[in-house]
N, C-alpha and C positions, 0 to 999 in steps of 0.2 A: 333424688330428682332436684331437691333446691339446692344444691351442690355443682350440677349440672348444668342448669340452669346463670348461678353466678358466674360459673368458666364462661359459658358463653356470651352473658351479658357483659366481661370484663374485656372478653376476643374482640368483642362490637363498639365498645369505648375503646378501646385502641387503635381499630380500624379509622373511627370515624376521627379521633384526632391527629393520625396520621396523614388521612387525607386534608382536614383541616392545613396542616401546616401544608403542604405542599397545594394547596390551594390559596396561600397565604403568602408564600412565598413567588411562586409561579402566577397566580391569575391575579391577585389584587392589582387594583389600579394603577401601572408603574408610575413610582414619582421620580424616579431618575435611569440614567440610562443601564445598569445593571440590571435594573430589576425588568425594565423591558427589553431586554435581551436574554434576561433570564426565561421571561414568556415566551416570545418568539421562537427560542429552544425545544421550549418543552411541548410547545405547538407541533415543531415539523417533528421533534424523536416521538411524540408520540402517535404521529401519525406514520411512521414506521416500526413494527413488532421487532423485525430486526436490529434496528439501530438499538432501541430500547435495550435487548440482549447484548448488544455488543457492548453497548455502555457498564454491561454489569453492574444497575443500580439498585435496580427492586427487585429483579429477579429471584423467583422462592421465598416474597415477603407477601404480608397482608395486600400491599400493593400491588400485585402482580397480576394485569389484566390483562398481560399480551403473550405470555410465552405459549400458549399453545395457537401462537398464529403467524403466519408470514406476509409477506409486505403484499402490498396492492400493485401489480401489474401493467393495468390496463390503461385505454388512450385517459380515459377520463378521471385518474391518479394523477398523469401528468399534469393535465389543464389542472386539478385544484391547487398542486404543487405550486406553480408556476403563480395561480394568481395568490394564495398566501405570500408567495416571497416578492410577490411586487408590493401589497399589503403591506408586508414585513417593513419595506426599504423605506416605503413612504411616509409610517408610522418612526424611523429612525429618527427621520429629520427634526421630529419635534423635539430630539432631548439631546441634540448638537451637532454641530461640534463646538459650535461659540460656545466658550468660558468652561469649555470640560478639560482638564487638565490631569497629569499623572494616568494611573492605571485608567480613570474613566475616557481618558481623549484617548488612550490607545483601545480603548475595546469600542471605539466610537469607529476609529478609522480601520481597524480588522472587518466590524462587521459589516461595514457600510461596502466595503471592497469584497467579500462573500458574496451579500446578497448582491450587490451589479452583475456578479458573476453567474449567479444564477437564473437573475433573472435575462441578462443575455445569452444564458446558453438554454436556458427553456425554453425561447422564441424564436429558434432553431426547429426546421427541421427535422435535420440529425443533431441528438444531444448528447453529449458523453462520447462514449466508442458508438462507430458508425454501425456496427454489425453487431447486436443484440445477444450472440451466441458465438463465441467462437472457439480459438484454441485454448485460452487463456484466465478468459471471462466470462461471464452473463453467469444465469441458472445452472445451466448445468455444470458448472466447474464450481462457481460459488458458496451456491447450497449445499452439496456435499460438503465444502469444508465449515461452513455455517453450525451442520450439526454434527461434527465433529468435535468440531475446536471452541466454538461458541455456547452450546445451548448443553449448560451445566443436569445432570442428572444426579438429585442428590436426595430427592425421595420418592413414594408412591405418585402422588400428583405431578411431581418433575419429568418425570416417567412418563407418565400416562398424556402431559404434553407433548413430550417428544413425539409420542406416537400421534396425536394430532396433527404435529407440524409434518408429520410423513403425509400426512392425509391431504393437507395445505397443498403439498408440494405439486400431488397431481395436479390442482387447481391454476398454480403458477405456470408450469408448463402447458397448459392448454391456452392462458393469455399469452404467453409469450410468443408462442409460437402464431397465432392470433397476429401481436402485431410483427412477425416477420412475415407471414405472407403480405402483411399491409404496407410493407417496406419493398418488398419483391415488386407489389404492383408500382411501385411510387421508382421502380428503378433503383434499388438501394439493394445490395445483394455481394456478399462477401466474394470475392477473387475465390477461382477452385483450391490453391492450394491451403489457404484457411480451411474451407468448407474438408478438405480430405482431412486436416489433424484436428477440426470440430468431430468430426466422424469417429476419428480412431478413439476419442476421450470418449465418445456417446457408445461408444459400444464396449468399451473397456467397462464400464458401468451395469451396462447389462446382461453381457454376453454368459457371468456367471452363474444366472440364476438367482431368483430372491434369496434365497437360504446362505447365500454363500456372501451376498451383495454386503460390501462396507459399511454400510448404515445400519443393517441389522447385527454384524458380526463386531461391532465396535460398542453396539448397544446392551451386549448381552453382558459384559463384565462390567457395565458401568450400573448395570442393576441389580446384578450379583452384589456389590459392594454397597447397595442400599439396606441401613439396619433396619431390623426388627421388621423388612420385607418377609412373607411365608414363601416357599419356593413355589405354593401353588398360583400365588398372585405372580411371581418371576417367573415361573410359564407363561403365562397369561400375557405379561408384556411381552415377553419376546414373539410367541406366536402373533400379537395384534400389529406390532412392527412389521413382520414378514408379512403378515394382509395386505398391508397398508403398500409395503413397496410391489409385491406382487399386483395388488389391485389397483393401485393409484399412478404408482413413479413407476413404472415399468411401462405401461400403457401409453405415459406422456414421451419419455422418452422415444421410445419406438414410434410412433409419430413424426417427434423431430427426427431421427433419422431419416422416416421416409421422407420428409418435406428437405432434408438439407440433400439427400442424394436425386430427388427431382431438379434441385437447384442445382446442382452440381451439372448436370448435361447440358447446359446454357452457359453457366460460369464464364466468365474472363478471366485473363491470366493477370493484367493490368495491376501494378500496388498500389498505385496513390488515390488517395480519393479527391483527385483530381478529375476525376471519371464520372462521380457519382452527383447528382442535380446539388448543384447549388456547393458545389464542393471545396472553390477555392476560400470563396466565406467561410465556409463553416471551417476551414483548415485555420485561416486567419486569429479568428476566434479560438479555436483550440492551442494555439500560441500564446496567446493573449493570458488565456486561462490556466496556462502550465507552467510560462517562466513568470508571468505577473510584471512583465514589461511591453511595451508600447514596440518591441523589436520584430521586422516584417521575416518573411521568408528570405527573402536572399541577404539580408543582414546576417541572420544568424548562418546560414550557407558559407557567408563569409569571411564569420567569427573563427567556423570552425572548423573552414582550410588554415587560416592561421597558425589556428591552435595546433592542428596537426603537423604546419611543419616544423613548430617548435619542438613539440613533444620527437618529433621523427631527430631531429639533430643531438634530443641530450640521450634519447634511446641509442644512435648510432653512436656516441663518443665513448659509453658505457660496453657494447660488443665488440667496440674496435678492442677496447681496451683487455677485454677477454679472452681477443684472439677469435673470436667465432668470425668464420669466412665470412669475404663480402656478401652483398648481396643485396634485394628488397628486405625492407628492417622485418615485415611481416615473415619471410620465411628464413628470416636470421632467427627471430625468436621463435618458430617454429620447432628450431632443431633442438631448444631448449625443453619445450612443452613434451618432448618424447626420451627426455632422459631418462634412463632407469631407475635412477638412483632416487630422484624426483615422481616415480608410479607410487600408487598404494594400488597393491593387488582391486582389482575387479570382485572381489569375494565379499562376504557379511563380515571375514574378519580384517580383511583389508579397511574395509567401509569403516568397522569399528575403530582401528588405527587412526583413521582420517581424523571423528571424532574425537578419540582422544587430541592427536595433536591442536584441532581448535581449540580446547579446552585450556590447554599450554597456553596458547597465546593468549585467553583472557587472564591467567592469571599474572604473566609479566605484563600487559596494561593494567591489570588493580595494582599490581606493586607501583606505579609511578602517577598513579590518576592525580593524586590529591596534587600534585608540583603544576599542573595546569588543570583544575576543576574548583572551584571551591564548591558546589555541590553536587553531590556524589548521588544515583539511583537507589533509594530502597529497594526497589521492587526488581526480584534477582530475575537470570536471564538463564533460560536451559538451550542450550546446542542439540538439534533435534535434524531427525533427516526428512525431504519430503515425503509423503506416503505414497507406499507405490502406484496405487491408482492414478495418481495426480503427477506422475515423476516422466510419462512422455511427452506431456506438452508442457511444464511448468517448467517458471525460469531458473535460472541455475541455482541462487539463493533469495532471500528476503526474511524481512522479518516482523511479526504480528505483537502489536503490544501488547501490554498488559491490561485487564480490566480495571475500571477504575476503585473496583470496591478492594482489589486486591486475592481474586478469588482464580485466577490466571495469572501465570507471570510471563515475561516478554520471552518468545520464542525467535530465535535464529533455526531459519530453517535450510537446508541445502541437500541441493538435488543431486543423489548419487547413484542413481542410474547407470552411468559409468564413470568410474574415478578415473578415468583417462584423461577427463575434462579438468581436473584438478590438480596439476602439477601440482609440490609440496612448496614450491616457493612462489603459486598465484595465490593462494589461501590466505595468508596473512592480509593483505589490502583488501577481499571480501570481506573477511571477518572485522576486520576497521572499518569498513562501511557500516556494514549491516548490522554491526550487535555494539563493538563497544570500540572508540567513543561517537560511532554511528548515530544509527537510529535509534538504538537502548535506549544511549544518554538523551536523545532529543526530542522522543515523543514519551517518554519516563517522565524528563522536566517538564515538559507542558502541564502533566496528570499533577505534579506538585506545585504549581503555582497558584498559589492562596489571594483568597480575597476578590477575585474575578468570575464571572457567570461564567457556563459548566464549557461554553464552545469555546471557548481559550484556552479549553485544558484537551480537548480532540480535535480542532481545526490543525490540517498538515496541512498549506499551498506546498503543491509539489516540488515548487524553484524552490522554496526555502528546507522542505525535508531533506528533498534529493540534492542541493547543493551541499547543508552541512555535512550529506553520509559522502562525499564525494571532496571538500574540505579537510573532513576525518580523515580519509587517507594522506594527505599533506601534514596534516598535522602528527601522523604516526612518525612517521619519518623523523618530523622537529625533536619528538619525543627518544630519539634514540631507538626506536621497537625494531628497527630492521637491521641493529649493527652486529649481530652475531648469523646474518645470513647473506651474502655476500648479491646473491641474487635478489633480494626484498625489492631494493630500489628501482631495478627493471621491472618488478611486476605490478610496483605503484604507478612507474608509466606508462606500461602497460594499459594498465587498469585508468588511467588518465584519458590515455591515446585512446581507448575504448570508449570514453565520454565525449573525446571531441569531435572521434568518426560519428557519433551520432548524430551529433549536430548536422553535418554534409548528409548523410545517408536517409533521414527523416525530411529535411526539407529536399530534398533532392526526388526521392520518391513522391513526395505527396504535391512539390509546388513546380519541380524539376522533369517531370516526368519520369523518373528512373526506373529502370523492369527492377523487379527481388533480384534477379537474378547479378545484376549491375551493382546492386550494393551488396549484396554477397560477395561477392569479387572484390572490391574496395574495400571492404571491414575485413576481408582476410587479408589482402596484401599488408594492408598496415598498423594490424594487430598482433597476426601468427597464431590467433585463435581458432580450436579444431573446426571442420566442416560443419559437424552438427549444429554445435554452438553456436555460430553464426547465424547458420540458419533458422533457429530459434529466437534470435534474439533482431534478425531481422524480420519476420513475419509477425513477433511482438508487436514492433513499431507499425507495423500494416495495422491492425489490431489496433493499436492504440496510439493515432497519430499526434503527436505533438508532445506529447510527455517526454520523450527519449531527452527534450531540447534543455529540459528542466534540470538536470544533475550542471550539464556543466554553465550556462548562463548562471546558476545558483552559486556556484561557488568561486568563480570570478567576484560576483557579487561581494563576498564574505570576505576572499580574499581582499578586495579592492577597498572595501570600510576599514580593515584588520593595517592594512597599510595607510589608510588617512589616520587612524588613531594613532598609532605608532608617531608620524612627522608629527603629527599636532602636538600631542601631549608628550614627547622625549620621553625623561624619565619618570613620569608619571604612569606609564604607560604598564598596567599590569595584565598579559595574558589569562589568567585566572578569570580579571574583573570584567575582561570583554567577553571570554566565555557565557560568565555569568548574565550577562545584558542582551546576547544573543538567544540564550537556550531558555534563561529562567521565566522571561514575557509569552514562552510559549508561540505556535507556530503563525507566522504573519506571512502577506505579500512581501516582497523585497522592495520597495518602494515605503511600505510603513517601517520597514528594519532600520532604510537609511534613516529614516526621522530618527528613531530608539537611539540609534547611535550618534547619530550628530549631539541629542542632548543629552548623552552620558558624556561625548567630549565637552561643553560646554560645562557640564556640571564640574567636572574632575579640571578642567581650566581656572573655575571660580573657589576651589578647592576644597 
């Protein structure tokens, strides 16, 4: 008993100076700007269970007061959101930017530029994506991959959360759906062809029955592999998981069905949400918020006809030179994407081919990183497919970082549903985006960058993600990675021209009027990308207005500092050490990047 006793009393002196330090470090009274930003942080993650999990920081520790819970939903989550972050911004100003200099002036102008952002897009309306549930996003596509991919099961109580957060779930979807009828009333309501592949993903979830359902059938070996678990307590779990989605997510679900297919007999066909109250604003602002420039809708409209007829004249100098018949460049490359020789069979072992050969090409990029990286990712990177549930409306690849504790590694993930979509020679510039020296290397260095509060290490601005994964591909090239494939280079312009039609196709829908229909036809004419694909990745952008704008405004960007360093500093000028300046301060507006880089040219001038 006094044995027992001490363990316990030693578990409570641990707890409670654990909490100590992180009450120490987080709530003490900030005296400089780290440390009130460090607050501020641990304010809004811990006012979300989610975020907390995705952070990977306490998770399965003494600390861990969230994992059996999921985020708050409702109208009244918003409003307290909204006013902590105007709280947040106003509390900024007391600790500068006068006389903060190095890492503290830049985490002064990151975060000062977050919080406007939020707090201008909280006083919105519509906030985020217009339509709460769709092909792509909200609850029901998220949370599935939430507890898959996120919510670690590594003992009896790890467990026994999960099946809480199963129980949570129902809860979520009954707010959710809550506030879409409150959006229905207010005139806000997804276009039918969303609400049909919102549909197909909500039924693909349920139609097979709890026993059978992804959530429970992913749950059952990941508590198989929990030790010194008795198999009658791993009954136990698995049967309270299938309760829970029988009793709880099944029920919610089936609801939002019915609410999205009542929506559905009203629907418009209409994409822009130009349509919906208040729409040209809120599109404005979704610009504002995704390239992190002052750039309107027909600017960027007009960026990127430019852009496309460049791209269209170094594509045609390249087919001329191939010999592939004249034609529109889109169904020049076309007749490429159906080569044979370029299919991997449609089969698991086709699929697994595909696989491997990614795998190839991460290893000839490690062979030449170090010649332009001076730091290199610890945190290794697995080549994974999407899961089938999630593989008829998810996009063709992406890729999920790593946790910060190091308890997840960064996954490349890519939809192979049919490998028809994957020529053997588009593959290389995906995989240059999306894993390495993409987004791996960019939101990997963020997670290593020392000495700065936690949101310097997981803030992405989408211009600055999505231009260096869009950069990355330019850069492959510089690097030699495409000279043993004769076709590479078309598929990096491709894959370019696929960036710049976005530009036109997004503003053109959302500020342009354009039917889906109208950019579907345009992004094939001048890509030669299959029907599907297109279409996917047009009703994306319906989905999620204003982000598409983000890859190539971003890397113009990079590019356009990358050539002022160059003139400025001649032979000073080391690739390596701009990488470095760019990736190692972790993710910013492009607007605080130019500052970073202006005063690394200045410093490297002074020598």
């Amino acid at each position: 008993m006094g044995l027992a006793l001490k363990i316990l009393g030693g578990l409570f002196s641990l707890l409670v100076l654990a909490a100590l330090a992180l009450v120490t470090v987080f709530w003490w009274t900030p005296v400089g700007v780290d440390n009130y930003v460090n607050k501020v942080s641990i304010q809004l993650s811990m006012s979300s269970p989610q975020s907390m999990t995705q952070l990977g920081l306490i998770d399965n520790t003494l600390l861990d007061f969230h994992s059996g819970r999921l985020d708050d939903y409702t109208e009244e989550q918003d409003a307290r959101s909204l006013a902590l972050a105007r709280k947040a911004r106003a509390g900024l100003d007391k600790y500068g930017p006068k006389d903060l200099k190095g890492q503290q002036a830049l985490t002064w102008q990151i975060v000062a530029d977050v919080l406007d952002d939020s707090v201008r897009t909280g006083e919105q309306r519509i906030a985020g994506t217009p339509y709460r549930v769709n092909q792509i996003s909200g609850v029901t596509v998220d949370l599935p991959a939430f507890f898959t991919d996120m919510h670690q099961v590594k003992s009896k109580q790890s467990a026994e959360r999960y099946v809480k957060r199963l129980v949570e779930f129902g809860r979520v979807l009954k707010e959710v759906k809550v506030r879409i009828e409150k959006d229905r009333a207010d005139g806000i309501t997804p276009p039918d062809f969303i609400i049909d592949k919102a549909l197909v993903g909500m039924h693909a979830f349920v139609d097979g029955g709890a026993a059978d359902n992804l959530l429970v059938t992913s749950f059952g070996p990941k508590v198989d592999a929990v030790a010194g678990l008795s198999d009658a307590s791993k009954a136990k779990l698995k049967a309270d998981a299938q309760a829970a989605i029988e009793g709880q997510v099944m029920p919610g679900y089936r609801a939002m069905i019915d609410l999205f297919e009542d929506m559905r007999t009203t629907a418009v066909h209409d994409a822009g949400v130009w349509r919906l109250p208040g729409g040209d604003a809120y599109y404005a602002t979704r610009l504002k918020s995704e390239t992190t420039t002052d750039l309107t809708a027909d600017e960027i409209h007009a960026i990127g006809l430019a852009e496309v007829a460049r791209i269209e004249a170094e594509m045609t100098a390249i087919l001329d030179a191939r010999g592939v018949p004249p034609g529109m460049v889109g169904e020049r490359v076309d007749t490429l994407m159906t080569a044979p020789d370029q299919l991997f069979a449609n089969t698991n072992a086709g699929r697994e081919e595909l696989l491997t050969y990614l795998r190839s090409l991460k290893a000839g990029f490690d062979a030449k990183s170090q010649q332009y990286f001076l730091s290199l990712p610890p945190q290794p990177l697995e080549i994974v497919r999407v899961p089938e549930y999630a593989q008829d409306s998810s996009a063709g690849g992406y890729y999920n970082p790593p946790a910060l504790d190091g308890s997840r590694p960064g996954r490349f993930y890519i939809n192979l549903k049919n490998t028809a979509d994957y020529p053997k020679w588009t593959l290389p510039t995906l995989f240059y985006h999306e894993a390495e020296p993409g987004h791996h290397f960019q939101l990997s260095a963020a997670q290593n960058v020392k000495g700065v509060p936690i949101i310097r290490q997981v803030i992405t601005p989408s211009a600055f993600a999505e231009g260096w994964g869009l950069y990355a591909e330019l850069l492959a090239k510089e690097m030699g990675l495409y000279e043993t494939d004769p076709l590479g280079d078309l598929g990096r312009l491709q894959s370019e021209m696929f960036r710049a039609v976005r530009l036109v196709v997004d503003t053109g829908m959302h500020a342009k009027k354009w039917s889906r229909e109208e950019a579907i036809a345009y992004m094939r004419a001048k890509t030669g990308m299959t029907e599907d694909e297109v279409t996917r990745e047009i009703e994306r952008y319906v989905a999620w207005p204003g982000q598409a704008c983000s890859y190539k405004i971003g890397m113009l960007t990079i590019e356009r500092l990358r050539t002022k360093a160059k003139t400025e500093l001649g032979p000073k000028f080391d690739i390596r050490e701009f990488h470095e300046e760019v990736l190692m301060n972790g993710g910013m507006p492009l607007s605080v990047l130019e500052t970073v880089i202006d005063t690394w040219i200045a410093e490297k001038k002074a020598g």
